[in-house]
BAZATI-109766 format. One record per residue: x, y, z of N, C-alpha, C, O in turn. Coordinates in steps of 0.001 Angstrom, whole numbers, plus 500000, padded with zeros to 6 digits. Example, Ala and Ser with C-alpha at 12.3 -4.5 7.8 and 13.67 -1.06 7.14 Angstrom:
// BAZATI-109766
513190494310507800512300495500507800513200496700507800514236496681508465 512850497750507080513670498940507140512900500030507870513409501138508039 
// end
This chain:
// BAZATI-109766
816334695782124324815424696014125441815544697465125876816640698004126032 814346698098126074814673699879126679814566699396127863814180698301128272 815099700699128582815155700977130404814771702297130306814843702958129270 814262702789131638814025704413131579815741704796132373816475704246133195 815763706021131558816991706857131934816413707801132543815289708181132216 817301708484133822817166709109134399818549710443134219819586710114133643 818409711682134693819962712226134684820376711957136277819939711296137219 821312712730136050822232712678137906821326713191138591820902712560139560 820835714369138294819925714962139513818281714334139551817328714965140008 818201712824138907816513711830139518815621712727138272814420712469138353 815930713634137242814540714110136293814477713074135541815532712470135731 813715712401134636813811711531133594814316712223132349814262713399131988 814669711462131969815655711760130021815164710641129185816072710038128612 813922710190128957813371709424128742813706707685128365813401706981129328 814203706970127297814320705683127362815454705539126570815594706021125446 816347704789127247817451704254126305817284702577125773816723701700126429 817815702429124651817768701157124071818941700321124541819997700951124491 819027699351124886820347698432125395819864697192124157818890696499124452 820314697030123279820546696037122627820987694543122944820391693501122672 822013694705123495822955693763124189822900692677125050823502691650125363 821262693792125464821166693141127208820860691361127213820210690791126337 821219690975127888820904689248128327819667688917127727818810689790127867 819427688207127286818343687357126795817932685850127238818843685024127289 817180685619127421817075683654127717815879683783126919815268684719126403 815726682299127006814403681399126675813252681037127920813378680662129086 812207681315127148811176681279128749811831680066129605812470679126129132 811569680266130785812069678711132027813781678628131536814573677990132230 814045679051130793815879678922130628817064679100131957817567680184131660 817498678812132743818088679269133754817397679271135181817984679858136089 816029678569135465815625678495136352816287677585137503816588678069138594 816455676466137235817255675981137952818585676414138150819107676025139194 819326677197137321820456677058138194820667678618139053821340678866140053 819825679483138231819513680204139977818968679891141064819227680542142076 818253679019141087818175678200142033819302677630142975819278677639144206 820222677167142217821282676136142797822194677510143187822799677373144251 822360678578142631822875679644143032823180680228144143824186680543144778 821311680337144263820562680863145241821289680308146745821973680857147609 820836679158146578820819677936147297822327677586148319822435677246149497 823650677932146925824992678134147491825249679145148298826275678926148941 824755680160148540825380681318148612824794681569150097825357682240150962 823577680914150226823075680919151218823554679942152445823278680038153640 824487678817151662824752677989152638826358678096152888826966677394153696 827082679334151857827975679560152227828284680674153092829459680956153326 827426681263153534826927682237154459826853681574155917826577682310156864 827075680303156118827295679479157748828397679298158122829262678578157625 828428679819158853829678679785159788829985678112160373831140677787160648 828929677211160510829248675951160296829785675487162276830087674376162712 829740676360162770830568675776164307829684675231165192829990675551166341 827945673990165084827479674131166088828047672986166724828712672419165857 828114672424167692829144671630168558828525671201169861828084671912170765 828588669741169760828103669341171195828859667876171265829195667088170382 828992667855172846829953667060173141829607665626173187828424665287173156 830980664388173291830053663109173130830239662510174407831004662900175289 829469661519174433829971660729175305831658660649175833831921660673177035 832421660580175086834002660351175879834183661657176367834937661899177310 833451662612175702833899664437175710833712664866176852834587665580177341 832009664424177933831519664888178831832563664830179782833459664000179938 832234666030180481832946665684182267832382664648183154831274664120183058 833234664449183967832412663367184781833186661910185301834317661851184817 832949661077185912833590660002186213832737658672185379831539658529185138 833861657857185092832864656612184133832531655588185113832308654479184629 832426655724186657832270654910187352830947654693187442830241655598186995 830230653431188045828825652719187533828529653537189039829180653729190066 826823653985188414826207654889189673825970654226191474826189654691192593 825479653078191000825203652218192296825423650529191691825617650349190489 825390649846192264825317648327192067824271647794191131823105648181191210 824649646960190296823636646516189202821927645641189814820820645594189276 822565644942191430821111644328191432821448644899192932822478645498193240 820148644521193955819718644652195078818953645961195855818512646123196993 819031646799194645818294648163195505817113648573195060816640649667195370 816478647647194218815170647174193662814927648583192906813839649155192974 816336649244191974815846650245191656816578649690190179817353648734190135 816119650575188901816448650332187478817862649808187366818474649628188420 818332649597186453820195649584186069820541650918185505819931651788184883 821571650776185890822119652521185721823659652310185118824300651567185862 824181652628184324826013653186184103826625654411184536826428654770185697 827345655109183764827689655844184822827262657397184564826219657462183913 827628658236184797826395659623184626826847660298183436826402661412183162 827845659617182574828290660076181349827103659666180266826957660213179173 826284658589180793825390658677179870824614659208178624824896660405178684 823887659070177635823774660034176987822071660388177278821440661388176936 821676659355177924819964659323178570820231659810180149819742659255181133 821026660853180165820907661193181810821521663024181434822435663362180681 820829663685182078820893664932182321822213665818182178822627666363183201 822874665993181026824639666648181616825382665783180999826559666096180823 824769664112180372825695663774179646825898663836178287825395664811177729 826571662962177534826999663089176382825272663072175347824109662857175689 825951663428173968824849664264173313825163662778171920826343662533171667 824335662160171362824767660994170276823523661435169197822297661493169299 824696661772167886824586661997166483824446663412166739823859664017165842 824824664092167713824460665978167522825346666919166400826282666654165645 824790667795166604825652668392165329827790668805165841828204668979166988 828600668834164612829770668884164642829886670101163870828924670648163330 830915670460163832831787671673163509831905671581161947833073671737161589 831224671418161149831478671237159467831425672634158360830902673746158425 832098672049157536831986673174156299830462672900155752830035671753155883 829511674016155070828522674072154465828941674364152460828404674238151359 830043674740152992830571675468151361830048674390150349830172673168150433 829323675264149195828983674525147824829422675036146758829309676236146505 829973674197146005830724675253144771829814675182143505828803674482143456 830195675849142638828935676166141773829985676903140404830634677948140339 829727675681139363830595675794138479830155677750137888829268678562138151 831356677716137035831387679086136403830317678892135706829305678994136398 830126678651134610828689678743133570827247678781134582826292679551134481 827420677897135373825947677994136066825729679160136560824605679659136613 826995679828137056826843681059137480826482682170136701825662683030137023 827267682101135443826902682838134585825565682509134157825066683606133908 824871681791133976823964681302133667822601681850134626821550682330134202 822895681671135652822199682224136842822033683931137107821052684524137557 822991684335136782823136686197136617822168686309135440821397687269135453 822123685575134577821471686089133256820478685549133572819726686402133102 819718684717134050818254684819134289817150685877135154816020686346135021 818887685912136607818011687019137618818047688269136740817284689138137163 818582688536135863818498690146135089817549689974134059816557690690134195 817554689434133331816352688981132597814752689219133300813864689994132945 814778688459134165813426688536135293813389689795135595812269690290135478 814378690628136011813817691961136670813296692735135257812300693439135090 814263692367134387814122693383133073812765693357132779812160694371132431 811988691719132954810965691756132214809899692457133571808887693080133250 810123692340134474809635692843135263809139694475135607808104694824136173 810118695235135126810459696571134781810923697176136248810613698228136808 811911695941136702812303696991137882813732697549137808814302697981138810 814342697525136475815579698088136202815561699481135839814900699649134814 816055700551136315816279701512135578818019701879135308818987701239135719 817995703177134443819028703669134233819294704728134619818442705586134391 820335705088135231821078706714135587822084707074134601822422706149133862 822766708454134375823725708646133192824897708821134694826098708881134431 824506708885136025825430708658136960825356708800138305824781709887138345 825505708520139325825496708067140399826020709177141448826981708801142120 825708710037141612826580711386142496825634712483143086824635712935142527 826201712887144509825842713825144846826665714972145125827878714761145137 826279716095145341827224717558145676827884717752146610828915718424146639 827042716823148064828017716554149244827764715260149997826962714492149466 828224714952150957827916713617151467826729713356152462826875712625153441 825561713982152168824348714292152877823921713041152975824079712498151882 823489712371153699821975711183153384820411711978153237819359711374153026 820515713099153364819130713565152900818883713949151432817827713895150801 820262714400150983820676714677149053820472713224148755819653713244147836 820711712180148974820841711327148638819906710151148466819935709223147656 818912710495149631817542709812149752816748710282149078815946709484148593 816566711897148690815861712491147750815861712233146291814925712407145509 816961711827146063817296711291145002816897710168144087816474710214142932 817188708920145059816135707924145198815083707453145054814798706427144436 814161708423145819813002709034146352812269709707144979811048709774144834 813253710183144022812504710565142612812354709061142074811259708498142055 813375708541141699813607707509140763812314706297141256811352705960140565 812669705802142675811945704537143022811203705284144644811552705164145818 810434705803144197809738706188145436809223705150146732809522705336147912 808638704369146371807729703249146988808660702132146719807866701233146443 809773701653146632810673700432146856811255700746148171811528701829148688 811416699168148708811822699222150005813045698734149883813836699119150744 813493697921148986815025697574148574815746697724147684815963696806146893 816343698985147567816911699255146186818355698908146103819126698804147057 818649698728144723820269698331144703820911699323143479820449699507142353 822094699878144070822498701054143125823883700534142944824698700345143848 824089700284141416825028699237140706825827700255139978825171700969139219 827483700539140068828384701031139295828933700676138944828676699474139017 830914701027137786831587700688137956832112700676139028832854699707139188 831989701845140442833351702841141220831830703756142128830716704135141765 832451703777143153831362705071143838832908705947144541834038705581144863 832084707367144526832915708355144899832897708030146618832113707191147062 833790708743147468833568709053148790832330709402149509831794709110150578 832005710437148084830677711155148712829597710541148827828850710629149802 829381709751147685828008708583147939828486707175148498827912706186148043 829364707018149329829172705779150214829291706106151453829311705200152286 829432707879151992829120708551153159827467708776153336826766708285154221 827075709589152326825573709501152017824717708507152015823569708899152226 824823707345151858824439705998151757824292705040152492823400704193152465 825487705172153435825625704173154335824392703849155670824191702898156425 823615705485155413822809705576156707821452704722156417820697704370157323 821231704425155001819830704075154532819968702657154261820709702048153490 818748702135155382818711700627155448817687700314153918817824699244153325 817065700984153603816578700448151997817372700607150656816844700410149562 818798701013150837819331701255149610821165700461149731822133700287150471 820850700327148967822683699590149164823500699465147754823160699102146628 824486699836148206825337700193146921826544698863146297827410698307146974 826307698691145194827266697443144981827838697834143464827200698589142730 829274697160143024829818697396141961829425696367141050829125695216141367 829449696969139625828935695927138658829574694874138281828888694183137527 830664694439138502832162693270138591831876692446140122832138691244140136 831480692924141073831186692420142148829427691578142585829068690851143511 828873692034141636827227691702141461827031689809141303827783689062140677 825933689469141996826300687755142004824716687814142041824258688865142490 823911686953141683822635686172141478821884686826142552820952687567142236 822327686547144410821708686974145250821291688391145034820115688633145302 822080689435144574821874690525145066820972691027144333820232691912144763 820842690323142533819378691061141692818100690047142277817025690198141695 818150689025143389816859688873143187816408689271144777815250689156145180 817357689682145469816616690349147043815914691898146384814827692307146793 816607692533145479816118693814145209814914693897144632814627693095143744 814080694805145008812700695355143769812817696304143216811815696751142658 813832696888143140814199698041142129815859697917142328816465697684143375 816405698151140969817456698498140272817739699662139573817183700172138601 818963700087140414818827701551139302820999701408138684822007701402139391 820895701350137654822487700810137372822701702195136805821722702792136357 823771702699136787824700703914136143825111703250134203825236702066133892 825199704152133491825756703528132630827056703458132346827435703230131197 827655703593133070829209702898132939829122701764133949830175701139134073 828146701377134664827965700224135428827491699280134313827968698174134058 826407699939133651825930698720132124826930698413131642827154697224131871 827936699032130881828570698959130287829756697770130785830344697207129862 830098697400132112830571696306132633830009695166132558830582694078132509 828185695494132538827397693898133073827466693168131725827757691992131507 827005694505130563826815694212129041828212693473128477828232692572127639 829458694115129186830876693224128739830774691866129537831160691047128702 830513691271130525830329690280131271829347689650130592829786688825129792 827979689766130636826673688838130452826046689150129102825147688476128599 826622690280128532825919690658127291825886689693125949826576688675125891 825185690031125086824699688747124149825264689630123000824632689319121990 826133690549122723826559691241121628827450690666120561827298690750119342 828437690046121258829633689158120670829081688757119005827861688787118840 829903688413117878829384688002116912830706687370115961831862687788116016 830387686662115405831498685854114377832513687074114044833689686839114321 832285688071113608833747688691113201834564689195113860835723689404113500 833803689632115560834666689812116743835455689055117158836507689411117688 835015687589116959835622686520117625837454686569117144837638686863115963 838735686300117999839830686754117646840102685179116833841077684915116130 838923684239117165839569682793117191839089682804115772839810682048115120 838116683384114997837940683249113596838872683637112712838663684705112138 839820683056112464841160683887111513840564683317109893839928682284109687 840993684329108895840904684456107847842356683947107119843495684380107294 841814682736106134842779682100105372843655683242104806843298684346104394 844927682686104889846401684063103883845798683893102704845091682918102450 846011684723102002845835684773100248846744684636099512847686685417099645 846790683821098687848276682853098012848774683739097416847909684405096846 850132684229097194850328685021096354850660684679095343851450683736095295 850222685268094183850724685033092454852069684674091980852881685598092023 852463683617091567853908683234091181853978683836089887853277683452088951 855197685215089773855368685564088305856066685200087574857243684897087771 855243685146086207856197683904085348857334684777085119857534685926085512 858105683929084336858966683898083913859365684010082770858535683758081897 860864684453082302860776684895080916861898683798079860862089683762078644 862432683043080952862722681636080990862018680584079726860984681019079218 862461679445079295862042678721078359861423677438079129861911676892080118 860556677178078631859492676353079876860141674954079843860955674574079002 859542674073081134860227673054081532860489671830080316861575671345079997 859313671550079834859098671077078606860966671093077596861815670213077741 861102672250076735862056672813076169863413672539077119864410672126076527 863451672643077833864317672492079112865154671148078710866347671106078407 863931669704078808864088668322078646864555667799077529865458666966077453 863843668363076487863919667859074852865729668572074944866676667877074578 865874669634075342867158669818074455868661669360075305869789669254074822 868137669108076954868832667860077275869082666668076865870189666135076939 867996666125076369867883664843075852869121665028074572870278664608074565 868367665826073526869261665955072188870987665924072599871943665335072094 870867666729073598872594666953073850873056665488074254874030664985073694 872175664650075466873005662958075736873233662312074472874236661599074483 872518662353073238872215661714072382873457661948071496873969661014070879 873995663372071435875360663923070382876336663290071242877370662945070669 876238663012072705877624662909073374877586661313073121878576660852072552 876701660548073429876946658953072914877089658462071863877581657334071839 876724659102070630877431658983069179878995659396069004879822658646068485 879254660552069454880850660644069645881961659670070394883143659350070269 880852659411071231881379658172072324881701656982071002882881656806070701 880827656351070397880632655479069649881902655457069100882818654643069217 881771656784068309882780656804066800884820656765067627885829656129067323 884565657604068489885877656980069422886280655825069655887500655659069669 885846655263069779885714653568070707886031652643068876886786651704068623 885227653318068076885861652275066487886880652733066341887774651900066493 887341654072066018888606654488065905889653653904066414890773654384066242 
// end
């Protein structure tokens, strides 16, 4: 897949080839960026809303007035949960939202949202990520070449210097994240991507499709037998026969003893 390259100082250097890059199958991974999506958002709740119950309320549990004679409704006591100030029944409690979201889906989910932008063409490439001082105006200009008209950009490394996360910090359309730290949410809030290539070079070791049978460490190659050299020895055969002959002289001697 190409990307446009850019140099450090936003001129173009025209298109680099990434081989490597993630691949799917059309609709491949839709759902589980989805389910991704979906976690991350609900692990983002703080989870504390809280209302009190019936036993919780303040108040006395004593009955308001007498059950008959004042020709007025029946009443209990103001802890109620149908009276103004009292208790609150089935309201929300203090719970965890956390959803976990196996590894593969995840992986699975990164490689679709990159895929989508790729095909999209909102990825580009930088050869690196730096400015001369910690300006936010060096720094917006910069930008400002690459993705002029994006309102959310995401600028992906291995590492940012001092100088560009001083420069940076002031601009609500640009935000800086590391390529080891990158999760599903963050390629699909963005409309432009601009990654460094030593930032590729992390996503491509993570999500990349390069790997191949002879890399693999788990493919081991059978030992090669080594050659048994003969020998200058009289073969097994010869060995037997002239054993044999020899039992055969010693039990005839045996014989002729034994008449004697």
């Amino acid at each position: 897949m190409k990307f446009k390259l850019f140099k450090a100082d936003g001129s173009s250097s025209g298109e680099r080839d990434v081989p490597h890059f993630p691949s799917l199958e059309e609709g491949r991974g839709v759902d589980a960026l989805r389910q991704v999506i979906i976690a991350v958002r609900a692990n983002l709740r703080q989870g504390n809303a809280s209302t009190k119950l019936r036993s919780e309320v303040s108040g006395s549990g004593k009955k308001i007035h007498r059950q008959k004679g004042l020709g007025i409704g029946r009443a209990g006591d103001k802890r109620a949960i149908q009276r103004r100030g009292g208790g609150v029944i089935f309201g929300p409690r203090p719970r965890s939202y956390n959803q976990k979201v196996n590894r593969k889906i995840k992986r699975l989910a990164m490689e679709r949202a990159l895929v989508d932008q790729a095909n999209s063409e909102n990825i580009s490439l930088i050869e690196d990520i730096e400015v001369a001082s910690p300006k936010t105006k060096l720094f917006n200009s910069l930008i400002g070449i690459i993705a002029p008209e994006s309102k959310k950009i995401l600028l992906v490394s291995d590492a940012f210097t001092e100088r560009v996360g001083l420069a940076a910090r002031n601009l609500a359309h640009a935000r800086l994240g590391r390529a080891q730290d990158l999760n599903a949410m963050d390629i699909v809030q963005a409309d432009r991507i601009i990654i460094s290539l030593k930032g590729l070079d992390v996503i491509l070791a993570k999500y990349g499709n390069g790997d191949s049978a002879s890399d693999d460490p788990k493919v081991a190659q059978e030992p090669v037998k080594e050659a048994v050299p003969a020998s200058d020895d009289v073969s097994p055969e010869t060995d037997n026969e002239e054993s044999a002959e020899a039992e055969g002289e010693n039990e005839e001697t045996n014989k002729e003893e034994s008449q004697s």
